[in-house]
C-alpha positions as a Python dict, from the first residue, in 0.01 Angstrom:
ca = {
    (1, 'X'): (0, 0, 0),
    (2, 'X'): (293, 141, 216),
    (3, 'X'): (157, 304, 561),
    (4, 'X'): (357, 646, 451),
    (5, 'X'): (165, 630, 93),
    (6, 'X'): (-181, 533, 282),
    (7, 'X'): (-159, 833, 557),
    (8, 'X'): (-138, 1055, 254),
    (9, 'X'): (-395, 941, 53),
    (10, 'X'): (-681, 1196, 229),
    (11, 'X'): (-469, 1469, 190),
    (12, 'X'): (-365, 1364, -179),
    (13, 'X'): (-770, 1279, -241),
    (14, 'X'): (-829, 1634, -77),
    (15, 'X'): (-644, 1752, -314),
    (16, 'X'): (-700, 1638, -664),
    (17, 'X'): (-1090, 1689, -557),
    (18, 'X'): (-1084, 2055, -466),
    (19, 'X'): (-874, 2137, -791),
    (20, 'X'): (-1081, 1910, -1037),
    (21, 'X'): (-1393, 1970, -870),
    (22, 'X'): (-1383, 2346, -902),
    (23, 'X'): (-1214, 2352, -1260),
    (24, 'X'): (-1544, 2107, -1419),
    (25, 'X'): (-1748, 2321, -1203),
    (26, 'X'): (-1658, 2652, -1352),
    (27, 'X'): (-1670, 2478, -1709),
    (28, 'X'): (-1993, 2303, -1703),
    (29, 'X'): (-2158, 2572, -1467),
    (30, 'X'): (-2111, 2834, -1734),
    (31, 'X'): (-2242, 2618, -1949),
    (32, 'X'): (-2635, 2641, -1812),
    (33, 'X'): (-2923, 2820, -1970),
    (34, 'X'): (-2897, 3107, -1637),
    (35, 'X'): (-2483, 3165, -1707),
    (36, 'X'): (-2534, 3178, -2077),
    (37, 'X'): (-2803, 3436, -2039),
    (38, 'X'): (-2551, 3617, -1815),
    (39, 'X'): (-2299, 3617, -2058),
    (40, 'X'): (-2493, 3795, -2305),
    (41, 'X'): (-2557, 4082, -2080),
    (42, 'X'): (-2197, 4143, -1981),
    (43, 'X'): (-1963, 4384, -2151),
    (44, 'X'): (-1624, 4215, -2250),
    (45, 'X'): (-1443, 4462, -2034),
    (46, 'X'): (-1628, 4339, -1725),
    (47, 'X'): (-1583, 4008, -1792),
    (48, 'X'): (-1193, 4096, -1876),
    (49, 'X'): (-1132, 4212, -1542),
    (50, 'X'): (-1376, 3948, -1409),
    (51, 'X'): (-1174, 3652, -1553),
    (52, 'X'): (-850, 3867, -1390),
    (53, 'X'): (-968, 3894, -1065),
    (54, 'X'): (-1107, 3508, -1055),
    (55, 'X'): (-711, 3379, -1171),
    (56, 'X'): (-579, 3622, -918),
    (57, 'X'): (-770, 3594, -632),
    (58, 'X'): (-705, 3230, -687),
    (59, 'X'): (-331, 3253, -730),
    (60, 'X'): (-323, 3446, -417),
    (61, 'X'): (-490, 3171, -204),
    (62, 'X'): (-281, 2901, -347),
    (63, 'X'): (58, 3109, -228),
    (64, 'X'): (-109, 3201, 67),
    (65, 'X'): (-219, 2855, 195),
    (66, 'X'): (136, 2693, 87),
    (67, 'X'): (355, 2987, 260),
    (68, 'X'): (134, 2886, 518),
    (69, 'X'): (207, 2527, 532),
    (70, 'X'): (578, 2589, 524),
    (71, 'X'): (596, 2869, 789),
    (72, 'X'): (377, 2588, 1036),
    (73, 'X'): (616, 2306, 966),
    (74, 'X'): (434, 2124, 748),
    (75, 'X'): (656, 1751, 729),
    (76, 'X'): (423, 1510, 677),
    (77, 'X'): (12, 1414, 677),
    (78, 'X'): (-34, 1454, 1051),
    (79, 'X'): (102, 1815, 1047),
    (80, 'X'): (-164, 1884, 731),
    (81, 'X'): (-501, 1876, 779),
    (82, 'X'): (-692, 1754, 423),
    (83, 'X'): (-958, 2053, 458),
    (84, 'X'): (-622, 2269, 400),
    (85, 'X'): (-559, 2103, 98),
    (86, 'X'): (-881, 2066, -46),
    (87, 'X'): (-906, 2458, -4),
    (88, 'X'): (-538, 2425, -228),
    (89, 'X'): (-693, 2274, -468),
    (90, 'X'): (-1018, 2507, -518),
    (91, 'X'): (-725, 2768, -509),
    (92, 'X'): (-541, 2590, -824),
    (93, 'X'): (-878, 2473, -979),
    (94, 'X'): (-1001, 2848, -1023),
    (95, 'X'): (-751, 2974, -1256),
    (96, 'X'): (-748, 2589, -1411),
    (97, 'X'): (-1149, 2636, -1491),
    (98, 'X'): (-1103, 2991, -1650),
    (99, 'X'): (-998, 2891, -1987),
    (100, 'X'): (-1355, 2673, -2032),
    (101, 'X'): (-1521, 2993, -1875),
    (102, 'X'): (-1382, 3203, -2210),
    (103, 'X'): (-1461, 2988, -2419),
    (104, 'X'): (-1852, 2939, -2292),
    (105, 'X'): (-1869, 3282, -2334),
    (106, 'X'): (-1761, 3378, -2668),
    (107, 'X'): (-1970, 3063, -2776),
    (108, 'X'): (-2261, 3266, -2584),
    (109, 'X'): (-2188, 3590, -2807),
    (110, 'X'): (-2128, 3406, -3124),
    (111, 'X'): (-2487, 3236, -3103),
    (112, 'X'): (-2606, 3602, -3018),
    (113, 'X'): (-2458, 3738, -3306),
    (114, 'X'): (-2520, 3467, -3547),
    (115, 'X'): (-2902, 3511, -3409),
    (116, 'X'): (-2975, 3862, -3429),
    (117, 'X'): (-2776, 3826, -3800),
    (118, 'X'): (-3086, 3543, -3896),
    (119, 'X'): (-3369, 3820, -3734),
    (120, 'X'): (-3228, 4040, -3968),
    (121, 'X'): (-3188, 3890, -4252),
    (122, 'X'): (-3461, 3798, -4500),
    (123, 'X'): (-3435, 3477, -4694),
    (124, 'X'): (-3526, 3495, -5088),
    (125, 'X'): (-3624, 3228, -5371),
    (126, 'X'): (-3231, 3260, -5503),
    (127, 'X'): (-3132, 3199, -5111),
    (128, 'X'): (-3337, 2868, -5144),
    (129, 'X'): (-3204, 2780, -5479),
    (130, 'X'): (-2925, 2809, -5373),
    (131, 'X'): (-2932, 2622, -5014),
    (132, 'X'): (-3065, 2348, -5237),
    (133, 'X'): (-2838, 2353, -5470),
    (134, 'X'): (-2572, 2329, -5182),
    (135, 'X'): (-2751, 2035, -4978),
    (136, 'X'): (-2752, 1823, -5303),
    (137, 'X'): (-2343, 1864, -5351),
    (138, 'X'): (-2255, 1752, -5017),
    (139, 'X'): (-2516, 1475, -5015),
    (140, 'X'): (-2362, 1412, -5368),
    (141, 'X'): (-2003, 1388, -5183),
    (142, 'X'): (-2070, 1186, -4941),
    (143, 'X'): (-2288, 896, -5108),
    (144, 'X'): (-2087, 589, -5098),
    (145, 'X'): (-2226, 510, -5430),
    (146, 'X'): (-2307, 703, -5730),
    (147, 'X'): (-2643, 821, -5729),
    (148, 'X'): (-2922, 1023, -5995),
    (149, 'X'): (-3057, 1274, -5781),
    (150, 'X'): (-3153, 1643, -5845),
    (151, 'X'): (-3255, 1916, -5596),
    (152, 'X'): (-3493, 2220, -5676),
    (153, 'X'): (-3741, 2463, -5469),
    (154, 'X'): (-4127, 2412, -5561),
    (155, 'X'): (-4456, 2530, -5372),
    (156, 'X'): (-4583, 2919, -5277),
    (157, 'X'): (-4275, 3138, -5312),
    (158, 'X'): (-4016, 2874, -5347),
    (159, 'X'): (-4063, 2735, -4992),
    (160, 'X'): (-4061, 2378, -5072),
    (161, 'X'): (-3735, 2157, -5114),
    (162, 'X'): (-3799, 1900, -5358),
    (163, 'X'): (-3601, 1575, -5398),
    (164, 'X'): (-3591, 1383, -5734),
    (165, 'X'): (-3465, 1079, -5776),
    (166, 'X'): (-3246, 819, -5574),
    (167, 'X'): (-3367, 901, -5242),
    (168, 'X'): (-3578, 747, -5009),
    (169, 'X'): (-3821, 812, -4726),
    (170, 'X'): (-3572, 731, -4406),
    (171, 'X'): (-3307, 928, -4559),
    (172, 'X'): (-3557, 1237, -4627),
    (173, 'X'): (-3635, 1205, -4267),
    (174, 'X'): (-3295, 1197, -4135),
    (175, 'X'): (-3199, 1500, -4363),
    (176, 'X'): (-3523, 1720, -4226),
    (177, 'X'): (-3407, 1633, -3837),
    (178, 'X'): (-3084, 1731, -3869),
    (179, 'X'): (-3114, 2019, -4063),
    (180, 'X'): (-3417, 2152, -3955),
    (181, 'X'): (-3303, 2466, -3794),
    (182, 'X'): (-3101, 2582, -4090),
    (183, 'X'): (-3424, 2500, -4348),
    (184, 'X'): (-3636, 2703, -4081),
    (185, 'X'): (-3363, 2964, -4123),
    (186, 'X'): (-3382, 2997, -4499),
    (187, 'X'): (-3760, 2990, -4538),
    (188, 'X'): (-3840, 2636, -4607),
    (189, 'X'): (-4140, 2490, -4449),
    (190, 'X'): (-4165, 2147, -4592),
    (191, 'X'): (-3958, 1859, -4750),
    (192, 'X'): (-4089, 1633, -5058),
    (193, 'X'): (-3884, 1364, -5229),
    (194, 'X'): (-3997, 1164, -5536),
    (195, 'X'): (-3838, 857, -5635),
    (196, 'X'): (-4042, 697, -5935),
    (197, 'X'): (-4421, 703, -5884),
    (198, 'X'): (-4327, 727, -5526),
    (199, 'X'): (-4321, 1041, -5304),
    (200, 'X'): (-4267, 1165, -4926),
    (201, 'X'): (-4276, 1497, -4759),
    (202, 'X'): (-4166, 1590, -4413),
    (203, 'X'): (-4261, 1918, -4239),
    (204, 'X'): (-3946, 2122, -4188),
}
């Protein structure tokens, strides 16, 4: 490496730290159970002018640390100290990070809303039918081979999913897992398939 290249590397390390460390802080930060549960008790105005002050307050550092730099002289990496430039880079990373701190946020309001909406809402027998109905299409669609299977609702008030037909055990397991929440969601508390004389269930 050229000495001129290598007496800049702290200062170029400094750097890229201050403004990538701050910018995946501020994304993955917000991102935690405690910021999420923040989120959903501040007002979108608040957060507004929050967001505002964050990318402003950081603008002004970055200006004032580089007008800084110029009005000292600043020529080369013994005239700049790397803690200067790792505070530049904080400076940059702040209004860098912002856009991931929106985002956490109106996924933090959108699970609110989508969760109150569930609270509220009460599932029916024609809500199951029809969640069946729509699990067996898209399993339908994406079979990579044609298949003879039927979906219907069974059990005490229509609270059982029943498989029949080309459908085994694994694959009734898999289903259950991954949808689990959305079954909960509709009112189903159990899974049965029957292929032949033989049959599985899985508790949602």
């Amino acid at each position: 490496m050229d000495d001129s290249l290598r007496d800049f590397a702290p200062h170029i390390v400094a750097l890229i730290a201050g403004g990538l460390g701050t910018s995946l802080g501020l994304t993955y930060g917000t991102r935690t159970p405690r910021a999420q549960a923040a989120f959903l008790k501040t007002k979108s105005w608040v957060f507004g002018l929050t967001c505002l002050g964050l990318a402003a307050a950081g603008s002004a550092l970055a200006f004032w640390i580089v007008r800084s730099l110029l009005a000292g002289g600043a020529t080369g990496p013994g005239t700049v100290q790397p803690t200067r430039l790792l505070l530049l880079g904080v400076a940059i990373g702040i209004p860098l990070g912002l856009p991931g701190v929106v985002f956490a946020w109106s996924e933090a309001k959108r699970r609110d809303r989508a969760s109150k909406k569930r609270r509220e809402w009460v599932p029916t027998k024609d809500d199951r039918r029809d969640y069946a109905a729509k699990i067996l299409r898209q399993i339908l669609d994406v079979s990579p081979r044609p298949r003879t299977l039927d979906a219907t609702i069974g059990g005490d008030g229509g609270t059982v999913l029943v498989f029949e037909g080309d459908i085994d055990s694994k694959e009734v397991e898999r289903l259950t897992e991954a949808l689990r929440a959305d079954l909960s969601d509709v009112g189903f508390k159990r899974v049965e398939a029957k292929n032949g004389t033989r049959e599985w269930w899985s508790r949602v």
